[in-house]
C-alpha positions as CSV (number, residue, x, y, z in Angstrom):
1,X,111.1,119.6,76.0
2,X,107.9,121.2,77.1
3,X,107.6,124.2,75.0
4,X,103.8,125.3,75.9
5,X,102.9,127.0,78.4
6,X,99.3,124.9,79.6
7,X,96.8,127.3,77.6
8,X,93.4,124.9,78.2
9,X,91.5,123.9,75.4
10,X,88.0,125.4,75.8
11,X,87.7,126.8,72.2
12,X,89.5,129.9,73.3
13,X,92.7,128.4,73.0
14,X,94.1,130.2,69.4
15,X,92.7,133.8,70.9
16,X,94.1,133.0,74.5
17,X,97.4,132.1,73.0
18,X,97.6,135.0,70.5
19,X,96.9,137.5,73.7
20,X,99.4,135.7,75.7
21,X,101.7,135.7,73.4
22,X,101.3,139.7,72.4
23,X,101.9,140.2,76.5
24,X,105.3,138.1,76.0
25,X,106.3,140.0,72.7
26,X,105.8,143.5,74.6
27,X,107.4,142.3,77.5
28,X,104.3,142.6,80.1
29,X,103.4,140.3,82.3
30,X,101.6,136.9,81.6
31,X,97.7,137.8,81.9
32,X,95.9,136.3,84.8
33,X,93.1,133.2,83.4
34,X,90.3,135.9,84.1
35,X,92.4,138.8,82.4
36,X,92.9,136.4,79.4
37,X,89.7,135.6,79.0
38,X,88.6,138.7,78.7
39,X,91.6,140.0,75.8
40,X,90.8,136.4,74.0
41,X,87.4,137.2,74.0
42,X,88.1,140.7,73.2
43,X,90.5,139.4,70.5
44,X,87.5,137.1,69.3
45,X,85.2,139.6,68.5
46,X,87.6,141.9,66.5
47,X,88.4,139.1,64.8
48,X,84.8,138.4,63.4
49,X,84.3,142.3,62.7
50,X,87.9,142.1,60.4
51,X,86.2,139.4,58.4
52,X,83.1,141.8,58.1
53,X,85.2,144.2,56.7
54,X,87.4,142.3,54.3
55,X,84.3,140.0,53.2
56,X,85.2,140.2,49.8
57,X,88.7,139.3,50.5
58,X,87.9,136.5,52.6
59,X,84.6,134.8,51.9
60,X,85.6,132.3,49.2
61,X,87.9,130.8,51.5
62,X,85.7,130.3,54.6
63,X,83.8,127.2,55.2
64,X,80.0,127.5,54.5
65,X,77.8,130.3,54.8
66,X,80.0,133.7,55.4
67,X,77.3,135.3,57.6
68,X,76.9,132.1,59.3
69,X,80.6,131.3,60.2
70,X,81.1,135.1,61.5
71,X,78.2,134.5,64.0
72,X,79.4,131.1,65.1
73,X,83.0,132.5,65.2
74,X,82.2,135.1,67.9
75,X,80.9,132.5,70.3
76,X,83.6,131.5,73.1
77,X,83.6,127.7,72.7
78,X,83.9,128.0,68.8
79,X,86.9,126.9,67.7
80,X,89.8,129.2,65.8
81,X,91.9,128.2,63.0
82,X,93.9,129.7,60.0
83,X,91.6,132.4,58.9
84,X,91.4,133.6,62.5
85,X,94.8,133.6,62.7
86,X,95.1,136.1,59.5
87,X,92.7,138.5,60.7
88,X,94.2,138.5,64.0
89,X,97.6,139.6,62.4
90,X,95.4,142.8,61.2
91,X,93.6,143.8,64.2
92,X,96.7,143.1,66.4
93,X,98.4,146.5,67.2
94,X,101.7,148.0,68.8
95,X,101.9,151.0,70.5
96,X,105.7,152.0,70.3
97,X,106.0,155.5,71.9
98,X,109.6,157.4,70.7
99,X,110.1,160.2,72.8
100,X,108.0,162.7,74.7
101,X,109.1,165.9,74.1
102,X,107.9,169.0,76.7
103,X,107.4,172.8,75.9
104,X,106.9,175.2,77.7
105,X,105.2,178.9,76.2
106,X,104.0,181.2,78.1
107,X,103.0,179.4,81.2
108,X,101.8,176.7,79.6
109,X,102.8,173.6,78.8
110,X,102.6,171.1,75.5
111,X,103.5,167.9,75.8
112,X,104.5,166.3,72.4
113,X,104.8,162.4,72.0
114,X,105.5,160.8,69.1
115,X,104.3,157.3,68.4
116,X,103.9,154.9,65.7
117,X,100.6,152.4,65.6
118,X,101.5,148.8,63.8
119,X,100.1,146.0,62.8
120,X,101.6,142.9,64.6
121,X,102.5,139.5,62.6
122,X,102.1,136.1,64.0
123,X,104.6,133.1,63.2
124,X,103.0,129.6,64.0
125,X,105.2,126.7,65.3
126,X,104.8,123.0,65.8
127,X,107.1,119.9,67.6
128,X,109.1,118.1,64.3
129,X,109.7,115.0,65.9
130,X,112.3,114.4,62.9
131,X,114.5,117.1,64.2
132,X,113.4,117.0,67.5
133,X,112.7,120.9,67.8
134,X,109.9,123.5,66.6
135,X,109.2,124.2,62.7
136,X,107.6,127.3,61.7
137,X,104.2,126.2,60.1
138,X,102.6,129.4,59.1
139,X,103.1,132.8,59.1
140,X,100.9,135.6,59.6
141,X,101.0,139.6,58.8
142,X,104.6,139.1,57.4
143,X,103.8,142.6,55.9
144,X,103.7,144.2,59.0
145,X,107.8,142.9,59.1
146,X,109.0,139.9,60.1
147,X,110.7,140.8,63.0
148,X,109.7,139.5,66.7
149,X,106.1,138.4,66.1
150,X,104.3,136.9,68.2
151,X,104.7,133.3,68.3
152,X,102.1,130.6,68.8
153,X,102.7,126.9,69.1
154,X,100.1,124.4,67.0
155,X,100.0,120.6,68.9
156,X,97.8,119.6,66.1
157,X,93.9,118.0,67.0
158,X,93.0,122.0,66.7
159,X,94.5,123.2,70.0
160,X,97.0,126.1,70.2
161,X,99.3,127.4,72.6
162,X,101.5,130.0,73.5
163,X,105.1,129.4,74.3
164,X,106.9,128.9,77.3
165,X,110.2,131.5,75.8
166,X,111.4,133.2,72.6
167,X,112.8,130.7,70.4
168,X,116.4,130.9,69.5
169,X,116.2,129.4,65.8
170,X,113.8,127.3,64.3
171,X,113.2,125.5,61.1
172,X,111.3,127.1,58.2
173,X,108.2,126.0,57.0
174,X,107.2,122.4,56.2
């Protein structure tokens, strides 16, 4: 079975299917190729500025030069990877409004809403050919919770994906 949805593989592919797959997870609509373009793209560049800001935290485990890799990264052909992946679980938010609650005093009116803002994790899967259904490779943001996050698919060779469904149950890590 086909679990991938076609995401092409023009270096955009981990931020396209990340977007994509926060769309699915919120229940909207699958973005339009233009439209998720412009989110990975978008997704790309708040990416580089989380590295930026967590530079201590994360330059010993980037390839190279840090200044270098967070230039390259926010070109649109570069590929994405791991480290992307865990600054994307940080910069990834969900707006989860609770209730709107309406006053009214003295002709006018105050319109309370309450909300919570939170960080979003990311579980990684991949095809086991051994069991002949998806194992969860990585996980992102787990502490953000561990409940419905969004959920990319790894074919290996560097390209990601998003998936075609929610997955019932899969495997736990390799």
């Amino acid at each position: 079975m086909d679990y991938g949805l076609g995401i092409p593989g023009d270096g955009r592919c981990l931020f396209r299917s990340v977007v994509h797959g926060a769309c699915l997870r919120e229940g909207n609509p699958s973005p339009s190729e233009s439209r998720q373009k412009e989110l990975a793209d978008d997704l790309r560049a708040k990416v580089a500025d989380e590295f930026i800001k967590r530079r201590a935290d994360t330059e010993w485990f980037l390839e190279g030069d840090f200044d270098t890799y967070v230039v390259e990264m926010r070109q649109p052909h570069i590929w994405g990877g791991e480290p992307e992946l865990l600054m994307a679980s940080h910069v990834l938010t969900t707006v989860c409004i609770g209730g709107v609650h309406l006053s009214l005093l003295f002709d006018i009116t105050f319109i309370t809403i309450r909300f919570s803002i939170s960080r979003t994790p990311i579980t990684v899967y991949m095809w086991d050919k051994s069991s002949a259904g998806l194992k969860i490779i990585a996980e992102y943001g787990q502490e953000y919770g561990k409940d419905n996050p969004v959920r990319v698919l790894y074919h290996g060779y560097g390209h990601y994906d998003a998936l075609r469904s929610p997955i019932g149950r899969a495997e736990s890590k390799m």
